[in-house]
C-alpha positions in Angstrom: -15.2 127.5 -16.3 -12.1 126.8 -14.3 -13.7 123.7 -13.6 -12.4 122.0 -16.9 -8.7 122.9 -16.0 -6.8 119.7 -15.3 -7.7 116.2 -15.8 -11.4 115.0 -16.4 -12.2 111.3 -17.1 -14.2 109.9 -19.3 -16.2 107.4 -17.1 -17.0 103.9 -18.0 -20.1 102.1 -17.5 -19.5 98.7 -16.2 -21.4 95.8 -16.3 -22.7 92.6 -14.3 -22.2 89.3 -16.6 -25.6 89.3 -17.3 -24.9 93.0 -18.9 -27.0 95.1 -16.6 -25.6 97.8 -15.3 -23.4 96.9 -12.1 -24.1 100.2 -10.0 -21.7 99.1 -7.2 -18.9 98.9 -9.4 -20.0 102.3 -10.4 -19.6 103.3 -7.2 -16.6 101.9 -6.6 -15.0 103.6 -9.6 -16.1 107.1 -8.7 -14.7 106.9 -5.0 -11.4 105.9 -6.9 -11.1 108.3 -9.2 -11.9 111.1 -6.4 -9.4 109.5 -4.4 -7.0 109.6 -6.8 -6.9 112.5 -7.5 -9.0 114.0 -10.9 -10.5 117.1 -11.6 -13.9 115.9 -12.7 -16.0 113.4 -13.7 -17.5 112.9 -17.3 -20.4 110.9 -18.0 -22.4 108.9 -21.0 -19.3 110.0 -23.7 -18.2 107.1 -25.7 -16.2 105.3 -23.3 -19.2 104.8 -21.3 -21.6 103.0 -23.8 -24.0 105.2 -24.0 -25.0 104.4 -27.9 -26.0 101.1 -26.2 -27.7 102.1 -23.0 -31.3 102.8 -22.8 -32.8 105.9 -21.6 -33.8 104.5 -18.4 -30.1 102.9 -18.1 -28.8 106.6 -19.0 -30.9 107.8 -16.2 -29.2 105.4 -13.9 -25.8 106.0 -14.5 -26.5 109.8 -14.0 -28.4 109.4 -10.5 -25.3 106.6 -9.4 -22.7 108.8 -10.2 -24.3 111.9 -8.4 -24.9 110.2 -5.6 -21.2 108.7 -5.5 -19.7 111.7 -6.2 -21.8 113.6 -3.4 -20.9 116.9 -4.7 -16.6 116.2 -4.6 -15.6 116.8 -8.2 -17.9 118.7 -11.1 -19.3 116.7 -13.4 -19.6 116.6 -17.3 -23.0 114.6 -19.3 -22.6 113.9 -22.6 -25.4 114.6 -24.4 -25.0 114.8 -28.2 -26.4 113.0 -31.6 -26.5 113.8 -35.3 -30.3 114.8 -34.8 -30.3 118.3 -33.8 -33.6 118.4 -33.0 -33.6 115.2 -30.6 -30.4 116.5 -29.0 -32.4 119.8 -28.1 -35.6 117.9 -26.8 -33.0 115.7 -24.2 -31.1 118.8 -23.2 -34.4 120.1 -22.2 -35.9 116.8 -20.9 -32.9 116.1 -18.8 -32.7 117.4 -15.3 -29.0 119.0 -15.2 -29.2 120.6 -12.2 -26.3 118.5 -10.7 -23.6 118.7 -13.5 -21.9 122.1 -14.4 -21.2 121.7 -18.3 -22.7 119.4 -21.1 -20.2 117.5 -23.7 -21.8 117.5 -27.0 -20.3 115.5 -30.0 -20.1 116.5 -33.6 -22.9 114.8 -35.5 -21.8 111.4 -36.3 -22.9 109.8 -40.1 -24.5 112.7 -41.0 -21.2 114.0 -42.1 -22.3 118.1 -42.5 -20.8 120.7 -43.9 -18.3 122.9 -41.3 -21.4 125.5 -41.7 -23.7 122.5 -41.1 -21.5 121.7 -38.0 -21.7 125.4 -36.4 -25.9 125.9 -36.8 -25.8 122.7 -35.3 -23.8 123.6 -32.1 -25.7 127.3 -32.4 -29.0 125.9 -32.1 -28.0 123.3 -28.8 -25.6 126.2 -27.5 -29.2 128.2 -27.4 -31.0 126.2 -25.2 -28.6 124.4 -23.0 -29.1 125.0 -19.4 -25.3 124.2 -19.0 -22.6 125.0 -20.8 -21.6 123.4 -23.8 -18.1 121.2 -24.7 -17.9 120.6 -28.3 -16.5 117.4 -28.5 -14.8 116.7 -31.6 -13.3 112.9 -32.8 -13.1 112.3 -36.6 -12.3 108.8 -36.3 -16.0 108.3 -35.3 -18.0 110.9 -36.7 -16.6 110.9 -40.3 -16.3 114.6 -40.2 -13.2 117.0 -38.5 -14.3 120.1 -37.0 -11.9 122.9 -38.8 -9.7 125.3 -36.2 -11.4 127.8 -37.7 -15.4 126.5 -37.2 -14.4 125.9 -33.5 -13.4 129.7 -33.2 -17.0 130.8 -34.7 -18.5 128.5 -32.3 -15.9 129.9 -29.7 -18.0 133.2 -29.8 -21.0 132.2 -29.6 -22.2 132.4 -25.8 -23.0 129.1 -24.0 -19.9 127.0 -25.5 -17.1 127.6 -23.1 -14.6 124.5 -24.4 -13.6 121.5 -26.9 -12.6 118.0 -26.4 -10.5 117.9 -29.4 -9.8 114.1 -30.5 -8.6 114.6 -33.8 -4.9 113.6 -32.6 -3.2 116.2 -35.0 -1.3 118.3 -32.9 -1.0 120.8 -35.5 -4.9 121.7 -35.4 -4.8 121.4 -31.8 -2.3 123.8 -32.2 -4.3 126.4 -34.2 -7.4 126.0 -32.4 -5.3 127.3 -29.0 -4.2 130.3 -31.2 -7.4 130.7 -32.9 -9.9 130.8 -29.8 -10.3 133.0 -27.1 -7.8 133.1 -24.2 -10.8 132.2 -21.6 -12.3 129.4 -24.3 -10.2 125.7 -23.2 -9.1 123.4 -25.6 -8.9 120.0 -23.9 -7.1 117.0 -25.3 -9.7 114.0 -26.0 -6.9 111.4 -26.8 -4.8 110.3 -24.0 -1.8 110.0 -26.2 -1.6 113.9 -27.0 -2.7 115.6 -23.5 1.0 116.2 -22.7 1.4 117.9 -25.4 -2.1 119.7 -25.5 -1.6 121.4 -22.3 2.3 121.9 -22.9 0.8 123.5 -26.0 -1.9 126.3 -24.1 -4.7 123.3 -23.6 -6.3 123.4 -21.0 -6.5 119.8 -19.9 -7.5 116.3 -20.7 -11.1 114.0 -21.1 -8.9 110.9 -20.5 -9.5 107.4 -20.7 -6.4 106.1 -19.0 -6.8 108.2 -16.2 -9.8 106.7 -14.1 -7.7 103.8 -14.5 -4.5 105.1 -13.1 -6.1 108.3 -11.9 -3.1 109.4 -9.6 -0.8 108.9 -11.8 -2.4 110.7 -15.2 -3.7 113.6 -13.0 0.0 114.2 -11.5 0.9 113.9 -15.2 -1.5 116.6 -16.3 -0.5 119.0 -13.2 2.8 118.7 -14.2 2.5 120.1 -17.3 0.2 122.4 -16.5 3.1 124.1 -14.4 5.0 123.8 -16.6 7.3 120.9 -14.8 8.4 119.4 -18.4 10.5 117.2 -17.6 9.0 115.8 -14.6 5.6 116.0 -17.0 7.8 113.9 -20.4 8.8 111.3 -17.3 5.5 110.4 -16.2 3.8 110.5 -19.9 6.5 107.6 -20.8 5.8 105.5 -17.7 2.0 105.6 -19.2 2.6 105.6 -22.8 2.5 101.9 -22.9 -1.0 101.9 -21.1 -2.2 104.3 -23.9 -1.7 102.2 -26.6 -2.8 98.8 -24.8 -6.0 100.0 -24.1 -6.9 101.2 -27.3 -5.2 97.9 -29.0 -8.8 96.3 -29.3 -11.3 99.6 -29.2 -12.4 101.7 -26.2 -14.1 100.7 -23.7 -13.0 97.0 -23.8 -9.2 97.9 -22.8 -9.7 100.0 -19.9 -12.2 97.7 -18.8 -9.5 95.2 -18.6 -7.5 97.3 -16.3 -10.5 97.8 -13.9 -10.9 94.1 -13.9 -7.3 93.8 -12.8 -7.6 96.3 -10.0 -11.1 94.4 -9.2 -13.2 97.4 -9.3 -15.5 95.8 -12.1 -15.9 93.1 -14.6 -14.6 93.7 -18.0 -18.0 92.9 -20.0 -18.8 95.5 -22.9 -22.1 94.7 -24.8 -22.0 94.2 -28.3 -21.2 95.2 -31.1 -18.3 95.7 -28.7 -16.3 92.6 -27.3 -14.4 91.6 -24.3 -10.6 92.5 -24.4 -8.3 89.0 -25.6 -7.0 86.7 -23.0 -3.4 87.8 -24.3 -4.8 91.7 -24.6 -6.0 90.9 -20.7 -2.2 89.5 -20.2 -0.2 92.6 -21.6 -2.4 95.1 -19.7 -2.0 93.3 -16.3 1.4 93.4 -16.9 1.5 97.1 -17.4 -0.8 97.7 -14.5 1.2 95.8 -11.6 3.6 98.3 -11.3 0.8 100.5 -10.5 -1.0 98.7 -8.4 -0.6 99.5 -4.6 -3.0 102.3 -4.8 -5.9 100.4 -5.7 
């Protein structure tokens, strides 16, 4: 799965004001994250709504993006829940011809046991068509995925990679060391890709990066080469952007910056809200620099 070296972003979904799915902004945002420069595409994760988007919506986004992308960059679908059973019956249901991996989260509310967590991914990892990501973010699910689950789950055939969110660079850390050499661990928080790829990772699921997709990716390859100082240089000329677009949740911050490159409106549908007028400020600021490509 070489595919998943480098940068992959985690797409948004944007919306018309009337909060239907606006599929020429999708459009849009795919040709500009090609052109830019990214590894491949992700789809329906977090930052794209998907708790909030109907099947037929879900359907929508997929066939947009496929036919955007035209076969340019690989492409990641999220596809994940806290009941196993339904997750199966979707992977299943779901024509996946068109994408080459599947990124699964940890079950959310639930909260299972590490063993509960592994039967889980065992029993999805069995009947994918695709490969599977493990996706793993604590702040969201309410449970972490231990170093030492992921290399169990590492083994079993079908799961080829993690998104690892958890932000603690020391379990990042022994997950690389735990897990096969050919098994990637990929940064899911934008903040510690650098680091995650200086580390062994393997890459990054960013949010920043279809924002500023040139810059990030040039970031990742950087690091990748091990270019650190070059790599450090460009992490702190988008540091900024990684806080300000989490400042009031994700997706309503990088929204914002696709609204100040005019790619899309900024709406999110509740319980999410639109990013501040002074939020909306800050990020514009941040972004002008930036700019010129878009």
């Amino acid at each position: 799965m070489k595919q998943l070296i480098g940068t992959g972003v985690a797409l948004i979904t944007p919306f018309k004001t009337d909060f239907s799915v606006d599929v020429d902004a999708l459009h849009r945002i795919v040709n500009y994250c090609v052109d830019g420069g990214v590894d491949y595409l992700v789809v329906l994760g977090t930052t794209g709504e998907s708790v909030t988007l109907t099947k037929e919506e879900k359907q929508l986004v997929i066939d947009t993006v496929t036919i955007a992308n035209a076969g340019r960059l690989p492409l990641v679908v999220g596809v994940g829940g806290n009941n196993t059973v339904a997750v199966i019956e979707d992977l299943q249901k779901l024509d996946l011809t068109n994408f080459d991996a599947v990124l699964s989260v940890s079950p959310y509310y639930n909260r299972p046991t590490q063993e509960g967590i592994y039967q889980h991914f065992k029993a999805i990892a069995q009947v994918s068509p695709k490969p599977i990501i493990l996706y793993n973010v604590p702040g969201r699910t309410g449970s972490n995925m231990l170093p030492e689950t992921v290399a169990r789950l590492a083994d079993v055939e079908n799961i080829v990679a993690i998104k690892e969110a958890s932000g603690n660079m020391v379990q990042v850390q022994e997950m690389i060391q735990a897990c096969p050499k050919d098994f990637h661990v990929i940064s899911g928080d934008d903040f510690t890709a650098l680091a995650t790829v200086l580390a062994g990772g393997s890459g990054v699921i960013s949010v920043l990066g279809q924002g500023l997709p040139r810059e990030f990716s040039n970031m990742i390859r950087s690091g990748l080469n091990r270019n650190v100082d070059e790599a450090y240089r460009q992490h702190y000329e988008l540091q900024e952007g990684m806080g300000l677009i989490f400042k009031e949740g994700n997706p309503a911050g990088i929204k914002a910056i696709f609204e100040v490159l005019g790619l899309s409106g900024a709406s999110v549908r509740l319980p999410l809200i639109e990013a501040s007028d002074s939020l909306k400020k800050n990020i514009a600021n941040f972004v002008k620099p930036f700019k010129v490509f878009a």
